[in-house]
C-alpha positions in Angstrom: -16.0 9.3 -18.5 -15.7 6.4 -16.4 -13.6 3.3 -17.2 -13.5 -0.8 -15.9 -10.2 -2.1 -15.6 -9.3 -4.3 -18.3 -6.7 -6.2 -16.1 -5.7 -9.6 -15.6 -7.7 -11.2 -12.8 -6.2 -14.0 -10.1 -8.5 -16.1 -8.0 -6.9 -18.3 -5.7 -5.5 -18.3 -2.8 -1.2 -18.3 -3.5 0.3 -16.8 -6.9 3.6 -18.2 -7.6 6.0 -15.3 -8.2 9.8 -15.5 -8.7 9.4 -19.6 -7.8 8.0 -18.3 -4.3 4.6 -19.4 -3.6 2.8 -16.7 -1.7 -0.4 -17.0 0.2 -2.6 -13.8 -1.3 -6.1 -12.7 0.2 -7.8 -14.3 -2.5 -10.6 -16.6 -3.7 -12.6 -17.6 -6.0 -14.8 -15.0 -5.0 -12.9 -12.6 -4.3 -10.3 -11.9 -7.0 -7.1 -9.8 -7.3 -4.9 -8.3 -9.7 -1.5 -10.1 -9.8 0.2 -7.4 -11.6 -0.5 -4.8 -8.5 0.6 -8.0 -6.2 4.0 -8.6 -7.8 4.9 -4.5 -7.9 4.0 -4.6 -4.1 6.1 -7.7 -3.2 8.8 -6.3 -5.5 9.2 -2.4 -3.5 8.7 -4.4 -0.3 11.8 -6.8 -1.3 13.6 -4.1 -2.6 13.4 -2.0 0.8 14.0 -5.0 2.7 17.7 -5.1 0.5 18.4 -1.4 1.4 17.3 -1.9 5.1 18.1 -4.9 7.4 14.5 -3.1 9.1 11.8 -2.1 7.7 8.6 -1.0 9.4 5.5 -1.8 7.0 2.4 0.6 7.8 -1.1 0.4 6.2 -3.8 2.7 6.6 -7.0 4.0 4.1 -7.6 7.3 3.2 -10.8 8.8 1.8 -12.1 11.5 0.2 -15.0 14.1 1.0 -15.4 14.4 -2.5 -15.1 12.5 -6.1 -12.1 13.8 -8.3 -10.9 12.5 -11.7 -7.8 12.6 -10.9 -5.3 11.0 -7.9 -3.5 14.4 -7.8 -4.2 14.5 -4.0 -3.2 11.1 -2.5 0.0 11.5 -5.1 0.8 15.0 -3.7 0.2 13.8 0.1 2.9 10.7 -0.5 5.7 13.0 -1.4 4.6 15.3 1.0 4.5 12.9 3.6 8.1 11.4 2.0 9.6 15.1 3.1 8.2 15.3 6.4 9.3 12.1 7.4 12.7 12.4 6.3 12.6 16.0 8.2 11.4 14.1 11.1 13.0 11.2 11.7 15.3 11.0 8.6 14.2 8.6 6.8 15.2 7.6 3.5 14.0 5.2 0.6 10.4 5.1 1.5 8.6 2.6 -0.8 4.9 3.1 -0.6 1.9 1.4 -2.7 -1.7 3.0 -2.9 -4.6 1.8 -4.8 -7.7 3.9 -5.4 -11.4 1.8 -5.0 -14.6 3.6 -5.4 -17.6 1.4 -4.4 -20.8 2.6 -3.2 -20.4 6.6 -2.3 -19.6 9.1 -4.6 -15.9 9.4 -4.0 -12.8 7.4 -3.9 -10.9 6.7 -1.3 -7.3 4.8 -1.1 -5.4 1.8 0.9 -2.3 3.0 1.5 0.8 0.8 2.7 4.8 2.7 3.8 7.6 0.5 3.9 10.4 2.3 6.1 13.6 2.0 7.2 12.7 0.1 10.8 16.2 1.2 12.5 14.5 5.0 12.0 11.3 4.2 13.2 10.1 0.9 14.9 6.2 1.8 16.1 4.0 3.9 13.9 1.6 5.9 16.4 3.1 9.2 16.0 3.5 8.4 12.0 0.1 7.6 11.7 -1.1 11.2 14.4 0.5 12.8 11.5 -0.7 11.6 9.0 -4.2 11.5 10.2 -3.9 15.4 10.8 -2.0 16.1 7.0 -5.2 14.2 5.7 -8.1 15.8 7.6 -8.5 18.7 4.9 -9.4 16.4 2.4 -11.3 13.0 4.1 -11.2 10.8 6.5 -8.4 8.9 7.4 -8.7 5.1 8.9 -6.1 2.6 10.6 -7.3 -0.7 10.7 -6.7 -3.4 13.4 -2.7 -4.7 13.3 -1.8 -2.1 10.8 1.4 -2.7 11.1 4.4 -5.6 10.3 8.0 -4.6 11.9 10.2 -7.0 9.2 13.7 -7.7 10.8 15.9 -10.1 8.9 18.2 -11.3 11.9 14.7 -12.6 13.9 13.8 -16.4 12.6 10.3 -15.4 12.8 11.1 -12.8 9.6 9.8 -15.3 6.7 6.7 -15.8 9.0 6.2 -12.0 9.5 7.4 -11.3 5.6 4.3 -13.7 4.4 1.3 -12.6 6.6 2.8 -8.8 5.7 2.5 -9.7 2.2 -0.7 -11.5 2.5 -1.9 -8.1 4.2 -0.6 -6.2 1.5 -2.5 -8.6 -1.1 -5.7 -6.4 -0.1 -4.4 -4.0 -2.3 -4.8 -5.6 -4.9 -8.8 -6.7 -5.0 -10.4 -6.5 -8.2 -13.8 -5.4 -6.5 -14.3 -1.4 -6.3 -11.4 -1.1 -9.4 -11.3 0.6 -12.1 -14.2 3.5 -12.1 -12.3 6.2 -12.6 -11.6 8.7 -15.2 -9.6 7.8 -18.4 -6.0 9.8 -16.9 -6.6 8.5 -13.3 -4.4 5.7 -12.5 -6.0 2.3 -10.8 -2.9 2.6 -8.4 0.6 3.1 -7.9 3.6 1.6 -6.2 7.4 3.4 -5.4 10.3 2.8 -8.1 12.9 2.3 -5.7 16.1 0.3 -6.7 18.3 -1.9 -5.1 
């Protein structure tokens, strides 16, 4: 059975959170969830308190085929967690991921990392990888400037903090949510703690 999201919709441009006005990709048009907004903002804030760096990477995965549940895309995050901490090693990964399904048959998933940027500054060989972990079960795509390195020492970090989270906003559209099945989660965000 397939279910709409009953959740609170935003449509405007900035969404005041903590008494910080941030500028979302939003309109009257195009709406977004504030909820998925504010857990975003609050892993990427979180990782920014564990790491003076951190390297934010978005990409979108998709499916060859519809499932009811998000057991792969939650299975390829930890998966991809290890591997990178076998790698470079990393540690406290926050992540985000929101499932859309549109017009095909399957879902698919926009995906952001937020990683420690002293481990890794550039994400080329992150995203080779990933793009070869994913190819058994879809398609994986990198968009255009996929990728904001946040360093608090640089004065240009509260520049590069807002168009990161204004990047990151995507994820939280309301168009393309919410047809799923009943135990599939709209999306889902890292519980890391300061």
């Amino acid at each position: 059975m397939l279910t709409k999201s009953r959740m609170k919709e935003h449509n405007y441009c900035f969404y005041n959170y903590k008494e910080e006005e941030l500028f979302i990709n939003s309109s009257e048009t195009k709406g977004v969830y504030p909820n998925i907004i504010e857990k975003i903002v609050e892993q990427l804030d979180t990782c920014l308190a564990i790491h003076k760096r951190v390297l934010v990477v978005r990409f979108d995965l998709s499916l060859n085929e519809y499932s009811g549940d998000n057991h792969a895309i939650s299975t390829f995050i930890n998966r991809q967690k290890q591997r990178m901490f076998k790698t470079y090693g990393v540690k406290n990964i926050g992540h985000a991921w929101k499932r859309e399904r549109e017009t095909s048959k399957a879902q698919h998933y926009h995906v952001a990392l937020f990683i420690d940027g002293n481990k890794i500054q550039y994400p080329s060989k992150l995203l080779r990888q990933i793009k070869a972990k994913w190819f058994k079960h879809g398609r994986c795509w990198i968009p255009d400037d996929c990728f904001y390195y946040l360093d608090k020492s640089k004065s240009n970090f509260k520049q590069t903090r807002g168009e990161a989270i204004y990047r990151l906003s995507y994820l939280g559209k309301t168009r393309g949510t919410g047809y799923k099945d009943i135990q599939a989660k709209n999306y889902s965000v890292s519980r890391l703690s300061r």
